[in-house]
C-alpha distance (Angstrom), angle and dihedral (degrees) to the residues before:
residue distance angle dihedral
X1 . . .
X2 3.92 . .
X3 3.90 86.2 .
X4 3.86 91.5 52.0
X5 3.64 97.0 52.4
X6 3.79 95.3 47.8
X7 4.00 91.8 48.2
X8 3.68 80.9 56.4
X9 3.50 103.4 46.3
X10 4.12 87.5 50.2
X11 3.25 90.6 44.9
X12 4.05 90.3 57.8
X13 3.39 91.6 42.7
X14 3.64 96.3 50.9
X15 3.90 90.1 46.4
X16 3.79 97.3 58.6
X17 4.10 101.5 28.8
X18 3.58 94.6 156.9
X19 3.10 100.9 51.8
X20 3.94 93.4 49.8
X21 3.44 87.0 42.6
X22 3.68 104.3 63.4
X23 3.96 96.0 34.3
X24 3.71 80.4 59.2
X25 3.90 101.3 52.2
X26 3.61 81.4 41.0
X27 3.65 88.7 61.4
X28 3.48 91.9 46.8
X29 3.86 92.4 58.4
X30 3.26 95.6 51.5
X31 3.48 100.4 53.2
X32 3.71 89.8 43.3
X33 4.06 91.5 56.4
X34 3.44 88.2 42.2
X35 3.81 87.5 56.7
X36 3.75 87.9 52.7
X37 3.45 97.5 54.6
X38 3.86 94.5 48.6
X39 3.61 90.0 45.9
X40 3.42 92.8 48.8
X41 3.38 119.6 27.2
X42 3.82 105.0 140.2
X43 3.98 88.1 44.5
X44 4.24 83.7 53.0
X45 3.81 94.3 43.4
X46 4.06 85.7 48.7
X47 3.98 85.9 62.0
X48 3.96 99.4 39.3
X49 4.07 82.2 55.8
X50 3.54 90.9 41.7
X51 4.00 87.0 49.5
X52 4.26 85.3 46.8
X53 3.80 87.2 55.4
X54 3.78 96.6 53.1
X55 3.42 99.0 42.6
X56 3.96 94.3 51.4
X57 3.67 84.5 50.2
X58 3.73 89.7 60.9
């Protein structure tokens, strides 16, 4: 049974790569900006004001 259901899942996989392909890099973007923005959050909140500034000015 185990064997069946991971034959399958490959085979699903393997049937629509593209698809699983870019909703995984898209994953992986995601989590790396949200990595960024944990990382960095006073370095972020420095360009959000920043962003405030410029579009007051306008």
């Amino acid at each position: 049974m185990p064997n069946a259901i991971m034959r399958e899942y490959i085979a699903i996989v393997m049937r629509q790569r593209k698809l699983h392909l870019i909703m995984v890099v898209l994953m992986f973007i995601f989590a790396l900006f949200w990595a960024i923005l944990t990382a960095h959050s006073d370095w972020v909140a420095g360009w959000l004001r920043a962003f405030q500034n410029f579009l007051n000015n306008l």
